[in-house]
PDB file with one MODEL, atoms N, CA, C and O in Angstrom:
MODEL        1
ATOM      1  N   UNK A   1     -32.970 -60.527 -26.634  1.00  0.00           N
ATOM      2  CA  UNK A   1     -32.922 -60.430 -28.075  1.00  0.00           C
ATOM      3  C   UNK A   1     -33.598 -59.162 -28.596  1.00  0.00           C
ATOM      4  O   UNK A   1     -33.245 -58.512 -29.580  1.00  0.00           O
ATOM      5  N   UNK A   2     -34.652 -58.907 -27.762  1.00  0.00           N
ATOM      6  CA  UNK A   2     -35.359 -57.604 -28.271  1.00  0.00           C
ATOM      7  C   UNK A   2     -34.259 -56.548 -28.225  1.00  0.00           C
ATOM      8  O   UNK A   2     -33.888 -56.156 -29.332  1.00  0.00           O
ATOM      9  N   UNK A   3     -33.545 -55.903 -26.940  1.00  0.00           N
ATOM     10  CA  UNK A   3     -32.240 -55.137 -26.954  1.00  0.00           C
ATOM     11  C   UNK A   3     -31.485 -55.007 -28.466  1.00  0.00           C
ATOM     12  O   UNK A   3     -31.255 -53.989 -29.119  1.00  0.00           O
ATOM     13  N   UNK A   4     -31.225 -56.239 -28.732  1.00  0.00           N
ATOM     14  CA  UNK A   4     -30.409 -56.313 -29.853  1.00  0.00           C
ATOM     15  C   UNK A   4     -31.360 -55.999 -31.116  1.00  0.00           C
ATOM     16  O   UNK A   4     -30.939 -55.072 -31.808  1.00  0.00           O
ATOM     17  N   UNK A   5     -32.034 -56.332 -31.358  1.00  0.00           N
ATOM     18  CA  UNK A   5     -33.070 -55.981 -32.719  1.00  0.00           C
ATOM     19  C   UNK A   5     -33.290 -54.817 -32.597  1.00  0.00           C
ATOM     20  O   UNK A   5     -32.994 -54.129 -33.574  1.00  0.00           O
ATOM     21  N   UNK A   6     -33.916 -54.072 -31.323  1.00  0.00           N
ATOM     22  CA  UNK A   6     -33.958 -52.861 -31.581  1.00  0.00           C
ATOM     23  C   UNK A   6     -33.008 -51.903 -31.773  1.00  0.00           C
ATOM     24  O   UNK A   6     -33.085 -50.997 -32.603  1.00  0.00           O
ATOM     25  N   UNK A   7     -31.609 -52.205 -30.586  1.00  0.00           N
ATOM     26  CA  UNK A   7     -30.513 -51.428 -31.175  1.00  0.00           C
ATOM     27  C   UNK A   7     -30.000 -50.985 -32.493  1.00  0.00           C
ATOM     28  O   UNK A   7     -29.548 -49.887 -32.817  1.00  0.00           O
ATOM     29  N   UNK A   8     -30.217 -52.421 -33.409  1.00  0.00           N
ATOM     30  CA  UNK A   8     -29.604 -52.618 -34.906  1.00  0.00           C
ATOM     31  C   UNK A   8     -30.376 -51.648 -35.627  1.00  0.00           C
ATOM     32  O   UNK A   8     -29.799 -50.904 -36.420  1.00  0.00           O
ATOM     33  N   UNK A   9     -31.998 -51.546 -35.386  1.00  0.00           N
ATOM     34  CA  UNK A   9     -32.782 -50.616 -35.721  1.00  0.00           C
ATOM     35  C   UNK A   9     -31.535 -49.123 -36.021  1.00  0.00           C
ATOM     36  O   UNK A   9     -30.878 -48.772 -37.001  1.00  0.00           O
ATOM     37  N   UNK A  10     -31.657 -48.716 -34.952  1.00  0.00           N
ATOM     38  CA  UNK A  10     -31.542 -47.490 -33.838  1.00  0.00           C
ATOM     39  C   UNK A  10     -29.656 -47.534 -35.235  1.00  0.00           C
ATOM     40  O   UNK A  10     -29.397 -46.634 -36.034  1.00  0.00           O
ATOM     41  N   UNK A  11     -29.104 -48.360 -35.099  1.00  0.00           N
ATOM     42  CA  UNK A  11     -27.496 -48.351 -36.122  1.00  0.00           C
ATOM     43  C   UNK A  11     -27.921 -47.958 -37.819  1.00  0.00           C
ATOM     44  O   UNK A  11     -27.447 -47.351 -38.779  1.00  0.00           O
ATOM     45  N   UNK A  12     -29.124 -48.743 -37.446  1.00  0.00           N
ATOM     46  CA  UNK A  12     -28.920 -48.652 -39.200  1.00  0.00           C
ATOM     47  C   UNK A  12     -29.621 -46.979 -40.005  1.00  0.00           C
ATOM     48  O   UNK A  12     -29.325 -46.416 -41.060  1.00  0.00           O
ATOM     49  N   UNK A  13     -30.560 -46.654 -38.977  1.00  0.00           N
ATOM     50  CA  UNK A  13     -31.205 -45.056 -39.039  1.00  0.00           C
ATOM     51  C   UNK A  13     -29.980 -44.574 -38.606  1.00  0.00           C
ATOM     52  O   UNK A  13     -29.636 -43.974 -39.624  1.00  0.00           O
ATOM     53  N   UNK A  14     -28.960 -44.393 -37.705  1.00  0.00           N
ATOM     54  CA  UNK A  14     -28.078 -43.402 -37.620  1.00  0.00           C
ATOM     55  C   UNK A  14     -27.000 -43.488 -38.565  1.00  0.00           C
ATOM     56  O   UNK A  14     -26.330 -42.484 -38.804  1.00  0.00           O
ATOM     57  N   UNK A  15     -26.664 -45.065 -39.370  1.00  0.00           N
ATOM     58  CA  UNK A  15     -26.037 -44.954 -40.253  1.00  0.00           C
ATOM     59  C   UNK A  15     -26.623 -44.498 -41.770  1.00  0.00           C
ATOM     60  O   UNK A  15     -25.847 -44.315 -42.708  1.00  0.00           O
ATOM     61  N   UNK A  16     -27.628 -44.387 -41.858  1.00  0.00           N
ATOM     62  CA  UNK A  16     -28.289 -43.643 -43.592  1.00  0.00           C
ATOM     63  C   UNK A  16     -28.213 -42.327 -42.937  1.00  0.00           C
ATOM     64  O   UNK A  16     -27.542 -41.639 -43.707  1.00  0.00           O
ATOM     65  N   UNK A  17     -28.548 -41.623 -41.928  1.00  0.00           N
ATOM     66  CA  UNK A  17     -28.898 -40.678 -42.309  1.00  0.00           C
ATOM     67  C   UNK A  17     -27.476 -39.697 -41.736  1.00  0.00           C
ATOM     68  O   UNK A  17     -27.523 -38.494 -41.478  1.00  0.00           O
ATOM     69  N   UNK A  18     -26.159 -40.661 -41.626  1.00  0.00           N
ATOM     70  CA  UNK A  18     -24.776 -40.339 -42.181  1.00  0.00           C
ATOM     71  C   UNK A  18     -24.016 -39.790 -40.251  1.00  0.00           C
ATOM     72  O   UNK A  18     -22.945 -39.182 -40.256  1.00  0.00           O
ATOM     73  N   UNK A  19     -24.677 -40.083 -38.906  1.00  0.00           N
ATOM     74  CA  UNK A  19     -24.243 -39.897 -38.018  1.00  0.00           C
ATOM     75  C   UNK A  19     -23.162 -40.790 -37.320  1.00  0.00           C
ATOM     76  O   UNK A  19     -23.323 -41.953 -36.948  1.00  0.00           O
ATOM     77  N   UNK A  20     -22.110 -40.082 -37.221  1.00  0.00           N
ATOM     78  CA  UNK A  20     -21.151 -41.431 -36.085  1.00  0.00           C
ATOM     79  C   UNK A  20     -21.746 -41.282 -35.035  1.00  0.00           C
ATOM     80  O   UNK A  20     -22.334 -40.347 -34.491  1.00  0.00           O
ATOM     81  N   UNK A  21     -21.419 -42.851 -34.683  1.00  0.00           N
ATOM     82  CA  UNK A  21     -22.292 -43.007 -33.337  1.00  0.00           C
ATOM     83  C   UNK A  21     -21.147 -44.034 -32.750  1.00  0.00           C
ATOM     84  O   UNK A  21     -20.154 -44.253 -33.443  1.00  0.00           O
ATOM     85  N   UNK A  22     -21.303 -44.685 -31.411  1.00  0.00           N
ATOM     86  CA  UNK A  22     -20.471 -45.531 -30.928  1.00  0.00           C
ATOM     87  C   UNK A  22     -21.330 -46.939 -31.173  1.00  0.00           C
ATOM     88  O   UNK A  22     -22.534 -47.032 -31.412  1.00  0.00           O
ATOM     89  N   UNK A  23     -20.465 -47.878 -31.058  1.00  0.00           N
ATOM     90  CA  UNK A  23     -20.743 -49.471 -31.407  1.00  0.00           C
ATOM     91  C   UNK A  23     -21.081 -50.060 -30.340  1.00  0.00           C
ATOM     92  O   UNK A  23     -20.587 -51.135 -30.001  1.00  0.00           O
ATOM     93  N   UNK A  24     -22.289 -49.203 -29.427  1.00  0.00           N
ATOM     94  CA  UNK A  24     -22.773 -49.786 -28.370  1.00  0.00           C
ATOM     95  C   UNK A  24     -23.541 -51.042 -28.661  1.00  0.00           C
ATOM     96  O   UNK A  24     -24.425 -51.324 -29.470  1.00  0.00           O
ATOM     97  N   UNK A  25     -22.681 -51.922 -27.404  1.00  0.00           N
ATOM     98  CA  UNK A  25     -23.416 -53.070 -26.931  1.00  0.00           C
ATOM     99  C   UNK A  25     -24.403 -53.106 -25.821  1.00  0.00           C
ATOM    100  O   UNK A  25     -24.938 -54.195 -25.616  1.00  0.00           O
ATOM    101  N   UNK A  26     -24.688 -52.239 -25.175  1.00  0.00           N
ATOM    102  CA  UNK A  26     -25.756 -52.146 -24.304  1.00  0.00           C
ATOM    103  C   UNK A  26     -26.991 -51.645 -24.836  1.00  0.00           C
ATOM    104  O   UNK A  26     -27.201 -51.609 -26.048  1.00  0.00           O
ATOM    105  N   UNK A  27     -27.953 -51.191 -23.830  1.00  0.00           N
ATOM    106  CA  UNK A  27     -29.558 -50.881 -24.100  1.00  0.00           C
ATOM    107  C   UNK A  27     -29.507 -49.280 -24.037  1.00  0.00           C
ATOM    108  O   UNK A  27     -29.733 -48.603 -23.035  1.00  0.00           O
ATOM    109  N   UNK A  28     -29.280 -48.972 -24.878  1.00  0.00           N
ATOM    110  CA  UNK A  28     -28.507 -47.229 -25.573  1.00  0.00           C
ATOM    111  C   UNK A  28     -27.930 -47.373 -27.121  1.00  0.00           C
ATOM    112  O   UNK A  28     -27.449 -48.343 -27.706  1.00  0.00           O
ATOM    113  N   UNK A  29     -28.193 -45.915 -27.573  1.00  0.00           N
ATOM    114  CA  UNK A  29     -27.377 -45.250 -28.687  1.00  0.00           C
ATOM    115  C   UNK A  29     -26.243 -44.446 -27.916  1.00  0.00           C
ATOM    116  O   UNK A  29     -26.224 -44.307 -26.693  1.00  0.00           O
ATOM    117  N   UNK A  30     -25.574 -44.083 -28.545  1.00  0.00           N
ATOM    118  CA  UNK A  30     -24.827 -42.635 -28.333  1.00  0.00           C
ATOM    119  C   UNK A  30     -24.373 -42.074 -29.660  1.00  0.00           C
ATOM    120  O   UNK A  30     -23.531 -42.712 -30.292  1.00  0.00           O
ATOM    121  N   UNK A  31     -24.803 -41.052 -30.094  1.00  0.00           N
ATOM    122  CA  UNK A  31     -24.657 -40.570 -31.559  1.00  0.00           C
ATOM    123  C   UNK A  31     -24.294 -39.181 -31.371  1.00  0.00           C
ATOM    124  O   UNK A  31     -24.183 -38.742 -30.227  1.00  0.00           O
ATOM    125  N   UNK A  32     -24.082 -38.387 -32.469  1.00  0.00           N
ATOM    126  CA  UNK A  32     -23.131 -37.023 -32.676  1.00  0.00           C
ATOM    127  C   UNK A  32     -24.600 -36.564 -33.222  1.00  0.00           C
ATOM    128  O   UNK A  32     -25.428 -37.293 -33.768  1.00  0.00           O
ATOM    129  N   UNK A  33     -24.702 -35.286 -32.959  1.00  0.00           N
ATOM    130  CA  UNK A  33     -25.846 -34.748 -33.958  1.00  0.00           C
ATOM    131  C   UNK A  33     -25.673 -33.193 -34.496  1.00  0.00           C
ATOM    132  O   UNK A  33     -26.391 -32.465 -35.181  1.00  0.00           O
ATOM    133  N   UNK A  34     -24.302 -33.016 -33.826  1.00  0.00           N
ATOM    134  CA  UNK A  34     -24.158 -31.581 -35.259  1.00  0.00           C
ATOM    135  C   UNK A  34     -24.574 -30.683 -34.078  1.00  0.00           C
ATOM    136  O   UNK A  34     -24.335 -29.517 -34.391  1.00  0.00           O
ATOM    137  N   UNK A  35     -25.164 -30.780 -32.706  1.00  0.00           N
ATOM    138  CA  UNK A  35     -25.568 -29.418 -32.505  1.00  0.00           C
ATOM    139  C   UNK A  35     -25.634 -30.000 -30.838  1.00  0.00           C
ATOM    140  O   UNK A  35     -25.870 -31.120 -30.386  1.00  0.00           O
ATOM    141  N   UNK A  36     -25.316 -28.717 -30.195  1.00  0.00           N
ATOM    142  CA  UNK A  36     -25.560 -28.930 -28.744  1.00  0.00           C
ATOM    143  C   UNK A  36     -26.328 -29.275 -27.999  1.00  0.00           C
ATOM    144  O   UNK A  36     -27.419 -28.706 -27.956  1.00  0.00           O
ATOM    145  N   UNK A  37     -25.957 -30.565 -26.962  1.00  0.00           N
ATOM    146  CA  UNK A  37     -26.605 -31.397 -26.520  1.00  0.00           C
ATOM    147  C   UNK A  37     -28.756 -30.583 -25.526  1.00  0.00           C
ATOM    148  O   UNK A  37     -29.872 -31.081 -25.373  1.00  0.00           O
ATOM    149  N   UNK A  38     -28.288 -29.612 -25.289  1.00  0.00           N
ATOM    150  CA  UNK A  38     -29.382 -29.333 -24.535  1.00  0.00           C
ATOM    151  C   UNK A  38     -30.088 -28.818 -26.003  1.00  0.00           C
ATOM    152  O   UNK A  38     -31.176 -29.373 -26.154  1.00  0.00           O
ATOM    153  N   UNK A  39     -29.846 -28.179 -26.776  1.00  0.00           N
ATOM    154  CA  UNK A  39     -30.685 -27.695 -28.331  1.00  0.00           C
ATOM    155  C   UNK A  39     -31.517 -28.992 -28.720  1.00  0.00           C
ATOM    156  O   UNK A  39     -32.671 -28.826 -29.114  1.00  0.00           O
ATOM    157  N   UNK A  40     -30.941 -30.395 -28.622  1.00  0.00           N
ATOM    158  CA  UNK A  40     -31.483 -31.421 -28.790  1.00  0.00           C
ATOM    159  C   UNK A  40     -32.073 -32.212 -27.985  1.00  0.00           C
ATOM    160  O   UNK A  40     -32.754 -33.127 -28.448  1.00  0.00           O
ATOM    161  N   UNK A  41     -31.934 -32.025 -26.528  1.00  0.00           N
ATOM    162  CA  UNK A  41     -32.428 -32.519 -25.570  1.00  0.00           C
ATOM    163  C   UNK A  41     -33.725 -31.735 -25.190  1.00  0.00           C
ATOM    164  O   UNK A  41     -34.481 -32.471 -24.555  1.00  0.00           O
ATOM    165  N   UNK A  42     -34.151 -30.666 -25.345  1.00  0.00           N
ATOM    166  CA  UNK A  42     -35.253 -29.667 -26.089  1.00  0.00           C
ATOM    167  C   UNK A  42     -35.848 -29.819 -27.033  1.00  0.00           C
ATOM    168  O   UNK A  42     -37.053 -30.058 -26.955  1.00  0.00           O
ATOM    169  N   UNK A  43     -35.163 -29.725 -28.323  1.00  0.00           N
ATOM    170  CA  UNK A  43     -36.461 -30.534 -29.383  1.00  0.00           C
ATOM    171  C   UNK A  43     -37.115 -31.817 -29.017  1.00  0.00           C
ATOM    172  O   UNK A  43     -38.280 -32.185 -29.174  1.00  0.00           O
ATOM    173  N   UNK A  44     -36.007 -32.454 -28.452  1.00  0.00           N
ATOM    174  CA  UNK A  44     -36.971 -33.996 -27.855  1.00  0.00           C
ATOM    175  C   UNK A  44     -37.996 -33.562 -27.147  1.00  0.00           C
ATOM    176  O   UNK A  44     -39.092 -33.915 -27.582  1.00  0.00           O
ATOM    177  N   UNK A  45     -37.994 -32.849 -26.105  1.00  0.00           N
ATOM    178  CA  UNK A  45     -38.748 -33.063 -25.065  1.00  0.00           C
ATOM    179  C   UNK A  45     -40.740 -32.711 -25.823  1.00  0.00           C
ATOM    180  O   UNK A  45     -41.914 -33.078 -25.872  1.00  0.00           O
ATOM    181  N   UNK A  46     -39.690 -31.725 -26.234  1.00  0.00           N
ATOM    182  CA  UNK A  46     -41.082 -30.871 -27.340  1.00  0.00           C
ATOM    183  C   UNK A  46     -41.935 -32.201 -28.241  1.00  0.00           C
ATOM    184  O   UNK A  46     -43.111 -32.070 -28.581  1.00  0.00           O
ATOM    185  N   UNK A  47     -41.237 -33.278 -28.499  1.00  0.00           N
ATOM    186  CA  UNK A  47     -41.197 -34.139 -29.378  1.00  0.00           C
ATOM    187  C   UNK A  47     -42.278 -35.411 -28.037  1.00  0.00           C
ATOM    188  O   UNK A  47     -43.121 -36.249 -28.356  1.00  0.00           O
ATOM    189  N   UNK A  48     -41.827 -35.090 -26.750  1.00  0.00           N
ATOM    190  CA  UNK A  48     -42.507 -35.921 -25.603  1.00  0.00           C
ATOM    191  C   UNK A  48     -41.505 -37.271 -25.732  1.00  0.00           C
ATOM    192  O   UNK A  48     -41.818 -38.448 -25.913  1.00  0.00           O
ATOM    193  N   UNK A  49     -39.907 -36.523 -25.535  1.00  0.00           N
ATOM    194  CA  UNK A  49     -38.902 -37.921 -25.907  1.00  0.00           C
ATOM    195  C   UNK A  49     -37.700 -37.208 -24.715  1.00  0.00           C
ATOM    196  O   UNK A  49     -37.025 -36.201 -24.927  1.00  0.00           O
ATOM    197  N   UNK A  50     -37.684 -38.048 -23.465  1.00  0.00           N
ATOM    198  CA  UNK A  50     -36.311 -37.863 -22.808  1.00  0.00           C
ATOM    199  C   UNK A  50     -35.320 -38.570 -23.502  1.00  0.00           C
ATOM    200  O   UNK A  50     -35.377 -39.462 -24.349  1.00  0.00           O
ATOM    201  N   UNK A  51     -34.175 -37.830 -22.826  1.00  0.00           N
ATOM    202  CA  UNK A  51     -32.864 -38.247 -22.851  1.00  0.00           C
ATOM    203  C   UNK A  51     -32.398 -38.441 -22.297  1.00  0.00           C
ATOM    204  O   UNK A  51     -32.904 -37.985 -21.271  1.00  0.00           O
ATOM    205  N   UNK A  52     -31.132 -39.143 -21.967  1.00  0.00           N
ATOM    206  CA  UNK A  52     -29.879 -38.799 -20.743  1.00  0.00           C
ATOM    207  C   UNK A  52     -29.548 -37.810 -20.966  1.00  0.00           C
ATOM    208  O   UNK A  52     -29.811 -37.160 -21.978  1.00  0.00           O
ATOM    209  N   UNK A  53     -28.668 -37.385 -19.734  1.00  0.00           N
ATOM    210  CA  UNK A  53     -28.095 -36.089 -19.738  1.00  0.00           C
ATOM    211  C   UNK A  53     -27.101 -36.083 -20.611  1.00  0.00           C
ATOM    212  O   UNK A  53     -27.000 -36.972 -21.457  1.00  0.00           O
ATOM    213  N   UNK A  54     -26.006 -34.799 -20.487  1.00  0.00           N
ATOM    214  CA  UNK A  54     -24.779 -34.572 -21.327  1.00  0.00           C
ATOM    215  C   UNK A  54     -24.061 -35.503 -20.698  1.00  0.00           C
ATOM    216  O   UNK A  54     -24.332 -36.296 -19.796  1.00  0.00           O
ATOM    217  N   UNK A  55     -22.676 -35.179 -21.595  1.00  0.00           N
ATOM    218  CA  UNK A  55     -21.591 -36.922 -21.280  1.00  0.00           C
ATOM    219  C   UNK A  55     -20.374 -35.758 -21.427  1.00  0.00           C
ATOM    220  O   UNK A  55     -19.515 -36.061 -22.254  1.00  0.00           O
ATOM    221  N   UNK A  56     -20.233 -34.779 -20.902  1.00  0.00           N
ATOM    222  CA  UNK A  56     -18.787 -33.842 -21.885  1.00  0.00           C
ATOM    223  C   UNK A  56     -17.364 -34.765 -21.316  1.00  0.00           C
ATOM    224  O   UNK A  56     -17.013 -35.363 -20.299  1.00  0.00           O
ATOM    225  N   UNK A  57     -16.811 -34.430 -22.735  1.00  0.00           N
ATOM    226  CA  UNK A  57     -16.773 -34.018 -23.294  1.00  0.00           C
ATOM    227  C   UNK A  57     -17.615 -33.978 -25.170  1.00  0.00           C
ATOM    228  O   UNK A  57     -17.376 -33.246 -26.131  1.00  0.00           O
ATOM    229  N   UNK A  58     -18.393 -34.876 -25.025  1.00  0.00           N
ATOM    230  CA  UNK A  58     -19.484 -35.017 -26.342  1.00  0.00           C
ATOM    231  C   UNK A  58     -20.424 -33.979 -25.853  1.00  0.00           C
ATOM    232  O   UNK A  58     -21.343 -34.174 -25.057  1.00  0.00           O
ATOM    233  N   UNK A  59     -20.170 -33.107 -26.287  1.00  0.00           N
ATOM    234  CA  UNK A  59     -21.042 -32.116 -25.987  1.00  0.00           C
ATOM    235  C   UNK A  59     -22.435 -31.963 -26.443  1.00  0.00           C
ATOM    236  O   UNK A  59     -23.483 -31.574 -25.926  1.00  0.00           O
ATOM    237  N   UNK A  60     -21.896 -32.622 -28.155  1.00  0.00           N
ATOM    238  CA  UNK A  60     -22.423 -32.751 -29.271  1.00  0.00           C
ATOM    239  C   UNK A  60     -23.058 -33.853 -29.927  1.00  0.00           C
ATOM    240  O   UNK A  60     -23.266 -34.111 -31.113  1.00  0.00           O
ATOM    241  N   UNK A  61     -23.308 -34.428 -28.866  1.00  0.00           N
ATOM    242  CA  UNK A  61     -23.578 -36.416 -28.726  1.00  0.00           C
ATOM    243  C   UNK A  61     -24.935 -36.318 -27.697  1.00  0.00           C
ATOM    244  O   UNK A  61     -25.195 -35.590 -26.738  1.00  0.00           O
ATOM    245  N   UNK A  62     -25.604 -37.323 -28.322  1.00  0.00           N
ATOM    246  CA  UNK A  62     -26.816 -37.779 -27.248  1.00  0.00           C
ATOM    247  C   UNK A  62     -26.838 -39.620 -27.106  1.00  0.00           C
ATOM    248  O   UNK A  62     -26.502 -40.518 -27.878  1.00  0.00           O
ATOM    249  N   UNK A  63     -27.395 -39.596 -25.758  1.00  0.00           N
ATOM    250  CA  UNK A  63     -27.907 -40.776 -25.678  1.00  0.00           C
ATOM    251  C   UNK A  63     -28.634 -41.127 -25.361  1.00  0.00           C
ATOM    252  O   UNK A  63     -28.856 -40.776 -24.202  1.00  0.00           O
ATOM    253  N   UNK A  64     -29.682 -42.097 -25.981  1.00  0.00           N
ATOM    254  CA  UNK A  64     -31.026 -42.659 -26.081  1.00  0.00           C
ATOM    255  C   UNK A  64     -30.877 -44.140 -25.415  1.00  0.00           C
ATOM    256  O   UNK A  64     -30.223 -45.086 -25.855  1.00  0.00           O
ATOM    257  N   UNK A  65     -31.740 -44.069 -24.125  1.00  0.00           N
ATOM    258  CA  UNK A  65     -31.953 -45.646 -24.075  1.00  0.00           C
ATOM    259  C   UNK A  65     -33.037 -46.178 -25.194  1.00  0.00           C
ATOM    260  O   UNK A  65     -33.788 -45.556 -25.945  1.00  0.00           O
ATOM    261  N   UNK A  66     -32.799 -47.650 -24.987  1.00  0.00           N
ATOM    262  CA  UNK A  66     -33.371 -48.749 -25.940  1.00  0.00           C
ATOM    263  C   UNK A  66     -35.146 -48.837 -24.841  1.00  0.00           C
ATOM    264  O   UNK A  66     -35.178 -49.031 -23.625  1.00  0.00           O
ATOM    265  N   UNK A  67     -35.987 -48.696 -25.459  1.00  0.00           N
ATOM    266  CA  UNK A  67     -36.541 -48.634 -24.517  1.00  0.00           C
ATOM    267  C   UNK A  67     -38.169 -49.645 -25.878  1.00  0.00           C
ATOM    268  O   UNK A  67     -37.802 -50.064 -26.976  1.00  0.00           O
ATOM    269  N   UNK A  68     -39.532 -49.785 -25.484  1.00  0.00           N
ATOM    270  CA  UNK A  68     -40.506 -50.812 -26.079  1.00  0.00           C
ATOM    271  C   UNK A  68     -39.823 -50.267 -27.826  1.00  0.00           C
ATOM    272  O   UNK A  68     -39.092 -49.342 -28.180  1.00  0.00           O
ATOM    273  N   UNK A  69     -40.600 -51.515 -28.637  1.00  0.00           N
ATOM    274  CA  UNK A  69     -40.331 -51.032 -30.148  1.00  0.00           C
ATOM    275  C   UNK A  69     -41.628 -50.029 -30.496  1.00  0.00           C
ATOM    276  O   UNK A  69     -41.670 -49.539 -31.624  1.00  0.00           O
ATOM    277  N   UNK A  70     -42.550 -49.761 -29.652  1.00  0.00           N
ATOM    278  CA  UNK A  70     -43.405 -48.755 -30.137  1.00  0.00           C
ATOM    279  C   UNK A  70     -42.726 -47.492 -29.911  1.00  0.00           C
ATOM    280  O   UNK A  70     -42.437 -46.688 -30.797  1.00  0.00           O
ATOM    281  N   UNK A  71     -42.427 -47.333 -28.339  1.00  0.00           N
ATOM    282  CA  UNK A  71     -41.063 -46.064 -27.847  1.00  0.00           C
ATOM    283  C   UNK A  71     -40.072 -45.912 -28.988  1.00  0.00           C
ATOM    284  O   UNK A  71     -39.953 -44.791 -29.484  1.00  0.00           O
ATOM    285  N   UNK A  72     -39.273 -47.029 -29.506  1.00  0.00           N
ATOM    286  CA  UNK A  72     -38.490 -46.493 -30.301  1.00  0.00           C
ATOM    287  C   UNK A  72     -38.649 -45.817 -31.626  1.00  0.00           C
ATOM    288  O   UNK A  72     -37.812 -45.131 -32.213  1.00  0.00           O
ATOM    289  N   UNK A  73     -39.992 -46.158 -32.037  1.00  0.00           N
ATOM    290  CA  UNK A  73     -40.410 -45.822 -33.352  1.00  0.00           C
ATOM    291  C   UNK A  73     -40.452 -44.248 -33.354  1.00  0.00           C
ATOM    292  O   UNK A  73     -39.967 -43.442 -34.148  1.00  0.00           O
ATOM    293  N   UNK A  74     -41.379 -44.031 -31.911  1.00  0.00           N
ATOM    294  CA  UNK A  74     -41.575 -42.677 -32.138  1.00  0.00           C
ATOM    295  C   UNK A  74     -40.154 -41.744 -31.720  1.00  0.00           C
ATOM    296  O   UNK A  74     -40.127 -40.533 -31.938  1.00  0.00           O
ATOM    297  N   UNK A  75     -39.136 -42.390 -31.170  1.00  0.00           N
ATOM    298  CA  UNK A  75     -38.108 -41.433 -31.490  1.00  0.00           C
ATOM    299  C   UNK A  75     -37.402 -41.937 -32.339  1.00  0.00           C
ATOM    300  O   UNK A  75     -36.494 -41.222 -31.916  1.00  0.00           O
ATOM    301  N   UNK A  76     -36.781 -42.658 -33.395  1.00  0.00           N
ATOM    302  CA  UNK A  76     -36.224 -42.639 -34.066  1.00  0.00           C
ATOM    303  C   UNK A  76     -37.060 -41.560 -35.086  1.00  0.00           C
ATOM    304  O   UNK A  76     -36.315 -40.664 -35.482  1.00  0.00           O
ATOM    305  N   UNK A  77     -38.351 -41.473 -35.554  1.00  0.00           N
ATOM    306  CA  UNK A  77     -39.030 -40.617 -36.052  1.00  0.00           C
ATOM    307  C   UNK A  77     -38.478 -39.389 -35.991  1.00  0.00           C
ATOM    308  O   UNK A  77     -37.822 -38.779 -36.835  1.00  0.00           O
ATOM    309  N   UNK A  78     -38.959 -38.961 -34.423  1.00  0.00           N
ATOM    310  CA  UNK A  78     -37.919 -37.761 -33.958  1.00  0.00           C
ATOM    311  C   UNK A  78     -36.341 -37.233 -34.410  1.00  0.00           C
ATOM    312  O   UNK A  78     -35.983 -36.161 -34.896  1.00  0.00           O
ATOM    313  N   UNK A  79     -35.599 -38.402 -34.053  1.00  0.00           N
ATOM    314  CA  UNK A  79     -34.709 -37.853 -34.368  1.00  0.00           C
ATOM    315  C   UNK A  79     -34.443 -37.801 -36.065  1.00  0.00           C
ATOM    316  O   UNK A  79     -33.528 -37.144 -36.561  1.00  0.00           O
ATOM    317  N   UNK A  80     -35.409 -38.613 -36.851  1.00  0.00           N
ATOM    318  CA  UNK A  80     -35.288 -38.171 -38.506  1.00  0.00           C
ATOM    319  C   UNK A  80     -35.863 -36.776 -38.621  1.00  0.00           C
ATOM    320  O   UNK A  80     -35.347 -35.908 -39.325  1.00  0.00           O
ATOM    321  N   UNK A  81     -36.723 -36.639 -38.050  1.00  0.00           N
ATOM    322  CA  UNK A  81     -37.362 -35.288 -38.588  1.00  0.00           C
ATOM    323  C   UNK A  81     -35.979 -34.140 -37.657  1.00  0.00           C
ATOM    324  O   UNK A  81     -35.768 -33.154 -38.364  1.00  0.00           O
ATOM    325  N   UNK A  82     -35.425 -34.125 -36.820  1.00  0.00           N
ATOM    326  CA  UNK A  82     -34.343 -33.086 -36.219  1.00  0.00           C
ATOM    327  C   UNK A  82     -33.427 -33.484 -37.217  1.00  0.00           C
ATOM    328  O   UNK A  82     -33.156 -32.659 -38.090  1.00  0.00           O
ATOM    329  N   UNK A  83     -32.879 -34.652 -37.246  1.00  0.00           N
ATOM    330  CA  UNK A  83     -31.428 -34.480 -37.905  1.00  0.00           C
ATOM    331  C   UNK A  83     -31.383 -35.165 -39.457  1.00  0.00           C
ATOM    332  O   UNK A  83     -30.344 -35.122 -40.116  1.00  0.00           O
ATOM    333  N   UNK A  84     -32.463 -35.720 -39.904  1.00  0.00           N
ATOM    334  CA  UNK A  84     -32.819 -36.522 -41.436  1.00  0.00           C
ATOM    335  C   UNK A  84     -32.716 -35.584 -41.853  1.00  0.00           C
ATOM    336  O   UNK A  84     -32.861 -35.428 -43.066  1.00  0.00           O
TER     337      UNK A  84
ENDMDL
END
């Protein structure tokens, strides 16, 4: 149940702050963010936030596992302050 609460989290920040993302049912996002995947896989890191790797053809897409709700806080944070 936690998976799911936090995911919905993780939908409803990528839906205000206007990103398509896929309607994952697993313990992941996958979202679009406007800018190339390693440009953002870099601010994360800077941020002390891995990622998965690239997925191409989404070049332009990242994906975040679902990982504690303290972990997620501080990257959903992240990714408001990169792409909010």
């Amino acid at each position: 149940m936690k998976v799911i609460e936090e995911r919905q989290k993780w939908h409803t920040l990528l839906d205000t702050i206007g990103r398509r993302r896929s309607d994952s049912m697993g313990n992941f996002v996958f979202f679009e963010t406007g800018q190339p995947h390693e440009i953002i896989a870099a601010q994360l890191i800077d941020e002390g936030i891995e990622i998965a790797r690239a997925f191409p053809p989404f070049d332009h897409w990242v994906r975040i596992s679902i990982g504690l709700p303290a972990e997620n806080v501080r990257a959903r944070d992240a990714i408001k302050k990169l792409l909010g």
